[in-house]
Residue, then its C-alpha position, 0 to 999 in steps of 0.5 A: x758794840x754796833x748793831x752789827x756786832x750785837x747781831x751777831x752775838x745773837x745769832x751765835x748765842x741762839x744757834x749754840x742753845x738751839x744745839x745744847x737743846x737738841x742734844x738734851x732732847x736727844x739724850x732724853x729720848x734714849x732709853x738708859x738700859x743696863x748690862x749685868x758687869x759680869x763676863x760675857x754678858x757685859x765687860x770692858x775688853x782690851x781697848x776698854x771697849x765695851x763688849x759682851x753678849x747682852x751689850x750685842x744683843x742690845x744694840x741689835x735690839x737698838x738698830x732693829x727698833x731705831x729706839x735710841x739706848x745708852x748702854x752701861x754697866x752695872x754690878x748685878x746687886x745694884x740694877x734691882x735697886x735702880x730699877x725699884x727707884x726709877x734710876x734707870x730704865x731697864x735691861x736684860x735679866x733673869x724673870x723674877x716672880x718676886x721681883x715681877x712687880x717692879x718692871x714690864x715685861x718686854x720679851x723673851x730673850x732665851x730660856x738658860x738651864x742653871x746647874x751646880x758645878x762641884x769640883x772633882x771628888x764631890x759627888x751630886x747624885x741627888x739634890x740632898x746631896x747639895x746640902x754637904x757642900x759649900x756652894x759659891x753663887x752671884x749675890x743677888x741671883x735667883x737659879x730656881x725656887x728650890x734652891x733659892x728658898x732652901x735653908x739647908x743649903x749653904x751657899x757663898x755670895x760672890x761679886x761675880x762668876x768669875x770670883x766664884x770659879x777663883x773661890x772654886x779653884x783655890x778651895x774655898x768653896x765645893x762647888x758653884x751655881x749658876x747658869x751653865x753657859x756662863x759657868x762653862x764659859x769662866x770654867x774655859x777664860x779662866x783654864x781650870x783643867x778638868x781634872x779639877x772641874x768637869x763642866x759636863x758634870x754638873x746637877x741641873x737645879x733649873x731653868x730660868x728665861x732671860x728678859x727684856x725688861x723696863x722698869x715700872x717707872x720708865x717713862x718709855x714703856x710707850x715703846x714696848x711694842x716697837x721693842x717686843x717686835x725687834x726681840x722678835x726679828x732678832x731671833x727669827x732672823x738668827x742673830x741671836x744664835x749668832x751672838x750666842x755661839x759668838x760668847x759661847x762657842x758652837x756647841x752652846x746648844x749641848x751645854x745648855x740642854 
């Protein structure tokens, strides 16, 4: 090989690892943020594209921060367990006293009521009256301290809401728990008529505030500041309520009050 050639071969060389380097620090400088697998938060639609209301609300969070994300989805059971062990950087989830020792907290997204849905026939006049029915609700999911921490309620851990609102519809479960928009949402996908299930007849159990959240191992919570203030842009300039009636319909604000 002449002089030239091995030039050449050089040069190739070097601009090939000059490429590979920047892309890896390019993807080393994205935050690794997870969306809950769970309609309409995060699913994948018929172009297996990946949509949903909290994937939009990320990359607006991601273009009013010009802080880089990689968005994926993850089963809700799961992201707990990456974020103790440091496998990913963070996402958007219900706050968590118990688990407040896990992340920072960045912002607030929004505030969601959570309620029991019973089927048509069952009566909740009262919360004792929780305690007759078999209750379907997400593995893993928090919906208020009562509730969560009652040992005479019994509740059916489910993957998802949809399953939860399948388990409600085949009988096998009286009732389902959940935040309210995302119930009245797979209640509507999913067509159970009223007659079966009346989404408006529901027993508000609590209210539980959505966050932006970075695990305590991320190495990018340098960044939280950049990010508090695109959450801040994002509701102040209505984009989130945009987003917001995009999944959940015009009348979002009635369900959730």
């Amino acid at each position: 090989m002449d002089i030239c050639s091995m030039r050449c071969a050089f040069l190739i060389a070097f601009f090939c690892f000059t490429l590979l380097s920047v892309e890896t620090q390019s993807k080393e400088k994205c935050l690794d943020m997870h969306v809950i697998q769970n309609a309409p938060l995060g699913y994948y639609n018929k172009d297996n594209k990946l949509v949903g209301m909290h994937t939009e609300v990320l990359e607006e969070i991601e273009a009013l921060s010009g802080i880089c994300m990689r968005i994926r989805l993850m089963p809700y059971a799961r992201i707990w367990r990456s974020i103790e062990n440091g496998h990913h950087d963070g996402g958007i989830v219900f706050r968590s006293p118990k688990r407040s020792h896990l992340v920072e907290y960045v912002a607030l997204i929004k505030s969601f009521k959570t309620v029991v849905i019973p089927k048509v026939g069952k009566q909740i006049r009262t919360y004792d009256d929780l305690s007759s029915l078999i209750i379907g609700k997400t593995r893993g999911t928090r919906l208020s301290d009562k509730f969560d921490n009652d040992d005479k309620l019994t509740t059916l851990e489910v993957t998802n809401y949809k399953q939860a609102v399948s388990m409600l519809n085949i009988d096998r479960v009286d009732a389902i728990a959940g935040s309210a928009l995302v119930l009245s949402y797979q209640l509507s996908q999913n067509k159970i008529p009223v007659t079966s299930v009346d989404p408006t007849n529901n027993f508000v159990i609590g209210e539980r505030e959505q966050w932006l959240q970075l695990s305590k191992h991320s190495k990018s919570k340098v960044d939280i500041s950049q990010l508090r203030h695109a959450v801040k842009l994002l509701i102040d300039n209505g984009t989130l309520s945009n987003i917001m009636s995009k999944y959940y319909g015009e009348n979002w604000h009635q369900v959730n009050q």
